[in-house]
C-alpha positions as CSV (number, residue, x, y, z in Angstrom):
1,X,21.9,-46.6,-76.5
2,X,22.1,-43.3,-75.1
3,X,21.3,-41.8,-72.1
4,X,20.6,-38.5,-70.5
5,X,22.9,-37.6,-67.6
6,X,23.1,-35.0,-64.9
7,X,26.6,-34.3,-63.3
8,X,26.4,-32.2,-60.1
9,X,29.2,-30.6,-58.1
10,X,28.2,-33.1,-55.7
11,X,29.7,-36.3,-58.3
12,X,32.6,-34.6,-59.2
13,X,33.6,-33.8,-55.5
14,X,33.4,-37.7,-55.6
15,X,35.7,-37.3,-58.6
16,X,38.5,-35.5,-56.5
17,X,37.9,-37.3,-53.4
18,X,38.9,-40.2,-55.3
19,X,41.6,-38.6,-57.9
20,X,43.3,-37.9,-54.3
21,X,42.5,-40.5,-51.9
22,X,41.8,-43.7,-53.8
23,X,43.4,-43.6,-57.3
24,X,46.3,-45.6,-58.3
25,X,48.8,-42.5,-58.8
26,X,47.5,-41.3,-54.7
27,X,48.6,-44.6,-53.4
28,X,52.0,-44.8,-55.1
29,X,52.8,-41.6,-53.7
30,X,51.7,-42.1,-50.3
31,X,53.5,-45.4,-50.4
32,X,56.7,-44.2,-52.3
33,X,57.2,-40.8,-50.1
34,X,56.7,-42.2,-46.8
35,X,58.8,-45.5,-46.8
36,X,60.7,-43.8,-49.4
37,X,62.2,-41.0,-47.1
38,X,62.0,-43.3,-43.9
39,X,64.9,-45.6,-45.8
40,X,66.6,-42.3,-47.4
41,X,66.8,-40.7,-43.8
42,X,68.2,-44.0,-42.6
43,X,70.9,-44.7,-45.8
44,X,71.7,-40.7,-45.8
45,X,73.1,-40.8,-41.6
46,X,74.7,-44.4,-42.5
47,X,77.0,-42.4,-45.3
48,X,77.8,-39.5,-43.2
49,X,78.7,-41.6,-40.4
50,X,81.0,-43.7,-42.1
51,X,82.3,-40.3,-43.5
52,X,82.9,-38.9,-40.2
53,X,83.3,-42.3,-38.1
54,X,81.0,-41.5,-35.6
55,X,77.7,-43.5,-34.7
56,X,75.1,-40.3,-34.4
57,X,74.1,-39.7,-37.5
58,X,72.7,-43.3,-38.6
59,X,71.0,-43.1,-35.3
60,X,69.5,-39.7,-35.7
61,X,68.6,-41.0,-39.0
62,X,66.6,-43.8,-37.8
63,X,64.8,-41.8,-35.2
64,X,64.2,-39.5,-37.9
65,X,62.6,-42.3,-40.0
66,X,60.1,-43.8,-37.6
67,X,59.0,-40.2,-37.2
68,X,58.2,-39.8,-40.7
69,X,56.4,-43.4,-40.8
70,X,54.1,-42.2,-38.5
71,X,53.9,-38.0,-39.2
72,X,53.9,-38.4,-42.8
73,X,50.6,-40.2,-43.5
74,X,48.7,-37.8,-41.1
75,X,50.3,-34.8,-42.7
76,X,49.3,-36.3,-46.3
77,X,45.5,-36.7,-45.4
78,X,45.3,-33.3,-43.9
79,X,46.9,-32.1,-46.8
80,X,44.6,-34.1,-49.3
81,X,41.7,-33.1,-47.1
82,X,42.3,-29.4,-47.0
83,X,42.8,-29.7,-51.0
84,X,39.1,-31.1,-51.3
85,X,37.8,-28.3,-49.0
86,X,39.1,-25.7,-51.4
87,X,37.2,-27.6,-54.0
88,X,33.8,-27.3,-52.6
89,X,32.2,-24.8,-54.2
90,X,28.7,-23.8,-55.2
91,X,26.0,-26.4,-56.1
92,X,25.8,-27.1,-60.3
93,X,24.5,-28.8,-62.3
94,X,25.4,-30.0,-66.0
95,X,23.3,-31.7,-68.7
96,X,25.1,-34.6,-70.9
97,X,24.4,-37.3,-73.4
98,X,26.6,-41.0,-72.5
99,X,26.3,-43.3,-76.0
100,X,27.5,-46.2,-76.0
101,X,27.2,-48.7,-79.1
102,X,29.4,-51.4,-80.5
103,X,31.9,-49.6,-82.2
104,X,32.3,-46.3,-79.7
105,X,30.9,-44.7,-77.0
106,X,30.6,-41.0,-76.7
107,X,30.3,-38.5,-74.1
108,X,28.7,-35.0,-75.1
109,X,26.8,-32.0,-74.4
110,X,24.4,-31.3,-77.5
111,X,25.3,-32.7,-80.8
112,X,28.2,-35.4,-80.9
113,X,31.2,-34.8,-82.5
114,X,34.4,-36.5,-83.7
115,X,36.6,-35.4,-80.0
116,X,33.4,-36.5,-78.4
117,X,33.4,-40.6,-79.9
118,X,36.1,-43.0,-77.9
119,X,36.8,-45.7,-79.5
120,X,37.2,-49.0,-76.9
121,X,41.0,-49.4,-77.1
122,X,41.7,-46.0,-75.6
123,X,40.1,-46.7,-72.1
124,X,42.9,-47.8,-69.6
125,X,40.8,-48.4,-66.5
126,X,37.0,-48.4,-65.5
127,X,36.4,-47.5,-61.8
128,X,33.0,-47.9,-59.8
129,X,33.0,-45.5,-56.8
130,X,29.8,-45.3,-54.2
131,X,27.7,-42.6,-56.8
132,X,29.9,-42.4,-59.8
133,X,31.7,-44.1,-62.6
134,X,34.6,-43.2,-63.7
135,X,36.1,-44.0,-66.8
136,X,40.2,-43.3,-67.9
137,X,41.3,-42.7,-71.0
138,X,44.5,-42.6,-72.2
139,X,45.0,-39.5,-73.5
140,X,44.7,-38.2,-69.6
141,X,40.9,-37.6,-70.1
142,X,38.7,-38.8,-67.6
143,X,34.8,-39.5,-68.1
144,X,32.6,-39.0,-64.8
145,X,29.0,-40.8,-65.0
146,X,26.8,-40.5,-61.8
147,X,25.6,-43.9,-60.8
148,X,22.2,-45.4,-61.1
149,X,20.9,-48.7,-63.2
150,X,20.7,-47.6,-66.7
151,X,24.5,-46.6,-66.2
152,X,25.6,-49.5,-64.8
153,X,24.4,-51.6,-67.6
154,X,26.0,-49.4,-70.2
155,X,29.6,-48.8,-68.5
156,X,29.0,-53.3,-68.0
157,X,28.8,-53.1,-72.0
158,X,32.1,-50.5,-71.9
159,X,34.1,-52.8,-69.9
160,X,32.9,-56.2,-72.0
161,X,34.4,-54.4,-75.5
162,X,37.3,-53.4,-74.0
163,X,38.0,-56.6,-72.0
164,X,39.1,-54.3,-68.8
165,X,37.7,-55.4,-65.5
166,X,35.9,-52.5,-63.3
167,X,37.5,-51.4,-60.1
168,X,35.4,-51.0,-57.1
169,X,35.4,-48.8,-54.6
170,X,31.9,-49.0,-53.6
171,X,32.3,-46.8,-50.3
172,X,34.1,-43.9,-51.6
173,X,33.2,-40.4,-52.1
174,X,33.2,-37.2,-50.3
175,X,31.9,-37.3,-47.3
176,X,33.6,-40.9,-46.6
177,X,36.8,-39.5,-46.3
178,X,36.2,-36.9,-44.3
179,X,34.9,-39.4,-42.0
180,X,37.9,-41.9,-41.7
């Protein structure tokens, strides 16, 4: 089956909203810096003080720490939020075909070619976000396919040959992070 399909600037600001706020690699590293540094800060001014055999450093260390718990995350979003205001940029649109059958499905502009078929086994995670789908590869290539019911039913028939489940994050995209 194939299927005409119109990206916009509009779905892949979606893209980047969730690349930076809601993707796997976005949590680990807003989980893995912030507590991360908060038990560095606290390990580093227990060494120095046993070092120097005082008591200030594992305090100033501490207070350090629950600083950074509660800085960090703000400065993170602002940064991630500044990032997709650079982004923005001029409305666009661009025409694709999505084919999906049983042995591959395919993702191109005009005529199909062989960099253009993916075979099933080299998806590594299906993601349903409020107006797009988005498909991972894993050769770091990432498929975006604006939402609607025709879609749905073939990314469905993706994730049934590949045996992956589809992630939801049915109230994501750009203008919901901008309001949280």
């Amino acid at each position: 089956m194939i299927k005409d399909v119109v990206l916009t600037s509009k779905d892949v600001l979606d893209y980047h909203a969730f690349v930076l706020f809601g993707s796997r690699r976005a949590r680990n590293q807003h989980f893995f810096n912030t507590l991360g540094v908060f038990a560095e800060a606290m390990i580093a001014g227990f060494i120095v003080d046993k070092l120097a055999n005082t008591q200030y450093y594992t305090i100033a260390g501490i207070i350090f720490g629950v600083i950074w718990l509660f800085a960090y995350p703000v400065f993170l979003k602002r940064k991630r939020l500044n990032a997709l205001r650079k982004i923005k940029g001029e409305d666009s649109q661009k025409s694709m075909k999505f084919a999906v059958n049983d042995e591959y499905f395919a993702f191109y502009e005009s005529e199909i070619s062989d960099k253009e078929k993916f075979e099933f086994d080299r998806v590594s995670e299906i993601y349903e976000l409020k107006n797009i789908f988005v498909i991972f590869l894993h050769d770091k290539i990432h498929i975006i396919i604006p939402k609607d019911d025709e879609s749905t039913e073939l990314i469905k028939k993706i994730a049934k040959n590949t045996k992956k489940p589809i992630a939801r994050y049915e109230k994501l995209d750009y203008e919901s992070v901008f309001l949280a």
